[in-house]
C-alpha positions in Angstrom: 84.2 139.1 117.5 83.8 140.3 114.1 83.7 137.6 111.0 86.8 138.8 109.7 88.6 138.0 113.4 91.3 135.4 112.9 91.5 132.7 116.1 94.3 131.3 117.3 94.4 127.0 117.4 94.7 125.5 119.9 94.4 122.1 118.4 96.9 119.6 118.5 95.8 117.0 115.9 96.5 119.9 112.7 99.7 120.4 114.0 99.6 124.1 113.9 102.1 126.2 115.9 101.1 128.0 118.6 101.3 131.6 116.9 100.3 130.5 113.8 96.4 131.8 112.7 93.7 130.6 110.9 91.0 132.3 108.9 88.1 132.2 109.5 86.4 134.9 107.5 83.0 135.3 105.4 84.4 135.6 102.0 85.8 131.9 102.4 82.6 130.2 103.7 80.0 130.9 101.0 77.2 128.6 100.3 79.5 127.0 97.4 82.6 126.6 99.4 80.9 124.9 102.5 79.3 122.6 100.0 82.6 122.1 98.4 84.5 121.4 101.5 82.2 119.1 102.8 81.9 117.3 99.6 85.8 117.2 100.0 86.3 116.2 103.7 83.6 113.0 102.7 85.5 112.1 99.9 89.1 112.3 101.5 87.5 110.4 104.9 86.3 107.4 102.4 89.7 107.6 100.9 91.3 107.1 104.4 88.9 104.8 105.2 89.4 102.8 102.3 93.0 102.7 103.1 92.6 101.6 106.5 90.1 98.5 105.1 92.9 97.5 102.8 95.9 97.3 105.4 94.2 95.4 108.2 92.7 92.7 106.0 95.8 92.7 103.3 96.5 89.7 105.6 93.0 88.0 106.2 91.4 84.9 105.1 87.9 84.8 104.3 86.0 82.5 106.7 84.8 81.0 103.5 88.5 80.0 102.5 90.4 82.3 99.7 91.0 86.5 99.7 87.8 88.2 100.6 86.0 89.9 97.3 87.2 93.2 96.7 84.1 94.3 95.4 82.3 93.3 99.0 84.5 94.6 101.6 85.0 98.2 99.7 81.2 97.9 99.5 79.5 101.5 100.1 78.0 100.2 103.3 81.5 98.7 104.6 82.9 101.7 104.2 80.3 103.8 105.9 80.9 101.2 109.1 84.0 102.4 109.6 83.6 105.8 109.3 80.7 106.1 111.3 80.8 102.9 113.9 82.6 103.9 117.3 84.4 101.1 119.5 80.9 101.4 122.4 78.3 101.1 119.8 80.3 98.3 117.8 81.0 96.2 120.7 77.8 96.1 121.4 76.7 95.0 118.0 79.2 92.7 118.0 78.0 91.0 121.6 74.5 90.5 120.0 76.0 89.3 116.8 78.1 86.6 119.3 75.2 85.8 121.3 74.6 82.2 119.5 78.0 81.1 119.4 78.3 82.0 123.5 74.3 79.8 124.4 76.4 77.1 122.2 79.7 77.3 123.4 77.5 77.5 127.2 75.8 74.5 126.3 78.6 72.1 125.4 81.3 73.5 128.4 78.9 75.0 130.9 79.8 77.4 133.0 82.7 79.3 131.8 85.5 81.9 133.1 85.8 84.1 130.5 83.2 83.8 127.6 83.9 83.2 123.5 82.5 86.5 123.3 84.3 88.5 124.8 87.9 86.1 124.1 87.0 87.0 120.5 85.9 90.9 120.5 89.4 91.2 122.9 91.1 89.6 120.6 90.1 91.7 117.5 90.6 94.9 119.1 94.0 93.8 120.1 94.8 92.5 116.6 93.6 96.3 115.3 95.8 98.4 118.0 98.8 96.2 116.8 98.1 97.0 113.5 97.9 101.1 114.2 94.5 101.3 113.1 93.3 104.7 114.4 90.7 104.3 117.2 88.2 106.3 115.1 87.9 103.4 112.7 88.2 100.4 115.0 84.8 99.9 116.0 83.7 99.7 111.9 86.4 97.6 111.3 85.7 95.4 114.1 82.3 94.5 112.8 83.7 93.7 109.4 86.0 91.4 110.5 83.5 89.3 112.7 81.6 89.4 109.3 84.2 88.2 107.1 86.5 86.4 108.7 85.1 84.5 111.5 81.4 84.2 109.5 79.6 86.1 112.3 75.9 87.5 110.7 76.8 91.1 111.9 73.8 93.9 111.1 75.5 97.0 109.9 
């Protein structure tokens, strides 16, 4: 297909009707406009991001009592969690963050039916679907609310 070819979407998530085309020739893809969308695309993701922090923990106590500093959760490394941490890889980090509390919570009950750990992951990922939080950003912010609002020493 030559580069000046324009393709038909098919993708539903731009909202793009079915006969309408996009562009995808040379001229617009130069070494400066790559560079400048990407810069772009990073930028408006953080901003989303950002957005997304702020509405599910507008509500939240820090587990140290008071609102949670600003300044921490919008951290550069908070908000590269939720880009980049999926639900799989985020529950797992949060089982081996949990592992303590469960050998305690093992040790004072004994056997149990359903586990503190996975009560407490359920519970945060139910809390996050009621609050419309994308799935894409779930797992990132998952991990940030094990961290900062039940105290949970989570390795992001």
């Amino acid at each position: 297909m030559p580069a000046s070819a324009k393709m038909k979407s098919r993708i539903e998530d731009f909202h793009l009707e079915e006969d309408e085309e996009i562009d995808f020739s040379d001229q617009d893809l130069n070494e400066n406009g790559v560079a400048e969308f990407s810069k772009d695309f990073q930028e408006n993701a953080k901003n989303i991001a950002i957005k997304y922090i702020k509405h599910f923990f507008e509500d939240k106590e820090y587990f140290l009592g008071g609102t949670i500093p600003q300044e921490e959760l919008f951290s550069s490394t908070n908000v590269s969690a939720v880009l980049n941490y999926n639900i799989e890889d985020a529950v797992d980090i949060a089982y081996v963050a949990l592992k303590p509390l469960l050998l305690d919570e093992q040790k004072k009950i004994g056997r149990l039916e359903v586990s503190c750990d996975i009560r407490i992951v359920v519970g945060v990922l139910k809390m996050l679907s009621i609050s419309c939080i994308p799935r894409q950003f779930a797992g990132g912010l998952m991990l940030l609310y094990l961290k900062y609002v039940e105290g949970i020493k989570v390795a992001l």
